[in-house]
N, C-alpha and C positions, 0 to 999 in steps of 0.2 A: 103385750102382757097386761092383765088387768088386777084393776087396784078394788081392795074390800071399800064398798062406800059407806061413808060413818059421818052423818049429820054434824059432829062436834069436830071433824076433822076441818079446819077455818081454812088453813091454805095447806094445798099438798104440791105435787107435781106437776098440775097443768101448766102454770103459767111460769115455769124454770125461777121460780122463786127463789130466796136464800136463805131461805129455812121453812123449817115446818109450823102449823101455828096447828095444835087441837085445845078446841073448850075446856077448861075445867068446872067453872061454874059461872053464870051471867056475869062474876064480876073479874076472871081471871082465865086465863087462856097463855098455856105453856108453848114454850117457843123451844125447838128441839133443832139442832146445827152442829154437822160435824164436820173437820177440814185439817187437813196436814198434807205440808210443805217438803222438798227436800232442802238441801239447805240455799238460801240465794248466795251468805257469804262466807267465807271460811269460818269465820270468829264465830263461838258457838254462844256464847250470851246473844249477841243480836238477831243470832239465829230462833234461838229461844224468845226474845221479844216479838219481833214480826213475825213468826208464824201464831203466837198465843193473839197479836194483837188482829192478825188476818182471821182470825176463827171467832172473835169475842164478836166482830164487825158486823155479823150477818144477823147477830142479836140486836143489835142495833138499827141497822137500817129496816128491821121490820116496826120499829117503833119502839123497841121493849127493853127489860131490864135483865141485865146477866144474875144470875145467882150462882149455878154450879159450874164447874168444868173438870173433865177428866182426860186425863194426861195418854195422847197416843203415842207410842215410840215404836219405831225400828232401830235397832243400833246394831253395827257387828261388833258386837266385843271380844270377838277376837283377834278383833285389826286393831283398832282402835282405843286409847287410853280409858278406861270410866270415870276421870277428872273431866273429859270433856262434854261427857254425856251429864255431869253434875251441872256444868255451866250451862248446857240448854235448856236443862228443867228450871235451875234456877231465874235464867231468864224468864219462861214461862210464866213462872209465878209470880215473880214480878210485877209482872205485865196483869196476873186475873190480878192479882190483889189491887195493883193501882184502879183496874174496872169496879172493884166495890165488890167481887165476887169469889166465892173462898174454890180453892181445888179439892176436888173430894174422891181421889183417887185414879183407876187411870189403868192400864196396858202395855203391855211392851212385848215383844218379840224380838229375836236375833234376826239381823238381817244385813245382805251388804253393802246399801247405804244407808247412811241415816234416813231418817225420815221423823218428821213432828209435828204432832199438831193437837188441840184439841176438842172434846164431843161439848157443847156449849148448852147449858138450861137455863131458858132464863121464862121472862111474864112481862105480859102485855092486857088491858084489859080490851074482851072482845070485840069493843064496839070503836077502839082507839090503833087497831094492825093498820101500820103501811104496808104495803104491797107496791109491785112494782109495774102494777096493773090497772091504776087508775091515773094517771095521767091527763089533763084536759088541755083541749085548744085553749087559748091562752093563756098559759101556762109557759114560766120562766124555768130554763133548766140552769141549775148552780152545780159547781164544784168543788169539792174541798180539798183537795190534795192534789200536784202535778201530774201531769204521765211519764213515762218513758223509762222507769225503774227495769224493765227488761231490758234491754239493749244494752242498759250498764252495768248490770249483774253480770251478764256475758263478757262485755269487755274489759269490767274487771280480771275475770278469772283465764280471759287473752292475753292481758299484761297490756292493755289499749287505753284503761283511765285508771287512775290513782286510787287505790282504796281509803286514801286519806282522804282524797277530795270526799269520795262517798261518802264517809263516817262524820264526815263535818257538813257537807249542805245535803245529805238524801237522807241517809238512813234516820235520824232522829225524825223527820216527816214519815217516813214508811213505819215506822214502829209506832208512831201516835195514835194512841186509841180513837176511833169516831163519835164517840160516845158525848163531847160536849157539843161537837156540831152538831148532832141530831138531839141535845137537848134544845138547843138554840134552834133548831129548826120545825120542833113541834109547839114552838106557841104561836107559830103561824098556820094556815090551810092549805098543810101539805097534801097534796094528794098522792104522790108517789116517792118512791126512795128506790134505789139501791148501789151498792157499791163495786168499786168498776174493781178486777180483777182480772184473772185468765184471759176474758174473752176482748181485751183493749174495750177504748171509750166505744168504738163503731159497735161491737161486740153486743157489750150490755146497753147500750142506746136502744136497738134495735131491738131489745127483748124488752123493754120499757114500750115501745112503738108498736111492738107485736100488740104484748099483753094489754095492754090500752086502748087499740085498735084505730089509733092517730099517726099523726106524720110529724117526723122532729125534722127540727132545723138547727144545724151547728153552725158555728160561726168560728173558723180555723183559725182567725187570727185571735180569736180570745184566749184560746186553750193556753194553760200553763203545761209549760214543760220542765222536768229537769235539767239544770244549765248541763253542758254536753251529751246532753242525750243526740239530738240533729245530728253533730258534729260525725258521731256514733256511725250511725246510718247511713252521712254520706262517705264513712271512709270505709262503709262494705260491714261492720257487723249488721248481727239481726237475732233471731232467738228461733229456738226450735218452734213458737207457737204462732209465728207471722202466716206463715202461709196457710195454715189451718182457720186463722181468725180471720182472714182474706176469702179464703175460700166459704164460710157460714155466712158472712154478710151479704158474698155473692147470692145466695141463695133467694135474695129477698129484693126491694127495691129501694137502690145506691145512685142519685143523682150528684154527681161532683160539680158544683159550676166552678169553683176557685181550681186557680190553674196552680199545678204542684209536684215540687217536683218527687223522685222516686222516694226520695229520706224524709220526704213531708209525711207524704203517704205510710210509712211502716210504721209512721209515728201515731198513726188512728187504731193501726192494728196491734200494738206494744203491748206484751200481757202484764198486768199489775201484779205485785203483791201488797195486800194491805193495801190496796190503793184507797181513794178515798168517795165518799158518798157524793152520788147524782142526784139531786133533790129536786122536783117536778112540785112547782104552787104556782098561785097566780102571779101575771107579772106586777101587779102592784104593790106587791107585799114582796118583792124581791129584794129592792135595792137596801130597803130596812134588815131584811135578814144580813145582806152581804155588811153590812155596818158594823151588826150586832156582832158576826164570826169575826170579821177583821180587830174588833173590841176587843176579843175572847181569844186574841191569842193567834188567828187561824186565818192569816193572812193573805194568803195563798187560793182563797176561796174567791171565784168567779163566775160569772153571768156566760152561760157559752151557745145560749141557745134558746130556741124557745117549742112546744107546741103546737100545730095549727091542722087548719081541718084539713084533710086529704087520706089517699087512702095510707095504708101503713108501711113507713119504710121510712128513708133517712134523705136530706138535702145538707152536703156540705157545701156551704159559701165563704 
């Protein structure tokens, strides 16, 4: 399929970016993003949280500032109460208002499941877009938020981990906006950004290693996990997206040297929600970033990797 070409269009589809960036004028360049969720947990406020705060994210990790958003919904409201459809909206909003950004309307359909999410506008100025496509050899890769938020979605709703435990050490990390981390993270020489979601950390790594046209190097034992996620994995769950985000990385070049075992492994291909920003600068301006986040709140932010010259694809050690 081909696409109209428009000099002002800054980032579009080539490089599986997270949002779109077109010019408005030398000093302003709109950032356009849309995304909805079905629900990960029953509770429909948190639901309403992490998907507004998974949709705001990708305004973000292009560098830029949220302004508008508009509300998508599916609901069947003929199954279903419309007290509970209030609580995910109101989640929603929430969640834009904490980002700084007003809701300015919105869509719905009848449908039978839920589904939410929202169209996100925000500004970047032209010459300051991250992309998830420049990347360089020496260059540290950070992380802001854990993995393994899919495997526990799922065994929550098996009756395998406690939705208590969730509400208390996951969910309030998966619903956090990224937006101070990637404040914190642009007064340095970031060259690339984006945030891990769908496709697990191998996933979006590798479209960071694509579009860059470099070689990442993970370091397995850095990676934060959510506590019970492993646990998860080795007692046989897993999520409808493991074998599909197994299968795209196949596609490319996967050198494993660290020995691991099967539940190590589905933990590289775990699909996020709202997960949190992979942020590609140099490695000497690293350890200062990780300072500054762990300062600010963001604890959980780690060094997992780095850069280096070769051709494109992934080395787990």
């Amino acid at each position: 399929m081909g696409f109209q070409r428009d000099e002002n269009l800054l980032v579009g589809v080539e490089t599986s970016d997270d949002a779109a960036v077109y010019r408005l004028s030398d000093e302003v360049a709109m950032i356009n993003t849309v995304d909805f969720i079905t629900p990960p947990v029953d509770d429909p406020y948190w639901f309403g949280q992490i998907s507004a705060a998974n949709s705001i994210s990708d305004v973000y990790s292009m560098g830029g500032k949220p302004l508008t958003a508009l509300n998508l919904v599916m609901f069947p409201t003929n199954h279903l109460d419309m007290g509970i459809l209030k609580d995910i909206l109101r989640g929603g909003n929430d969640k834009v208002i904490e980002a700084g950004a007003c809701l300015a309307g919105g869509h719905s359909v009848d449908d039978n499941e839920p589904k939410y999410g929202l169209c996100v506008n925000g500004i970047v100025h032209p010459d300051r877009i991250i992309t998830n496509a420049g990347a360089q050899p020496g260059d540290a890769l950070i992380l802001t938020k854990p993995l393994g938020s899919g495997v526990l979605f799922n065994a929550v709703r098996a009756g395998k981990f406690s939705m208590t435990e969730l509400e208390r050490s996951v969910l309030p990390i998966i619903a956090s906006l990224n937006g101070l981390a990637m404040e914190k993270a642009l007064q340095y020489d970031l060259h690339a950004c984006t945030d891990v979601t769908g496709f697990g950390i191998l996933g979006h790594l590798l479209e960071v290693a694509d579009g860059s046209g470099g070689h990442a190097v993970l370091n397995y034992n850095a990676l934060p996990f959510y506590s019970g996620a492993h646990d998860m994995y080795k007692k046989g769950q897993t999520t409808g997206s493991n074998k599909a985000n197994r299968a795209l990385v196949a596609r490319s070049s996967l050198i494993v040297e660290q020995s691991l075992s099967r539940a190590q492994e589905e933990l590289l291909y775990d699909p996020q929600t709202s997960g949190g920003l992979l942020l590609s600068l140099p490695k000497d301006q690293a350890e200062k970033l990780l300072q500054e986040l762990h300062s600010a709140g963001i604890s959980v932010a780690v060094n997992i990797g780095e850069v280096v010259e070769g051709s494109v694809g992934i080395t787990v050690q």
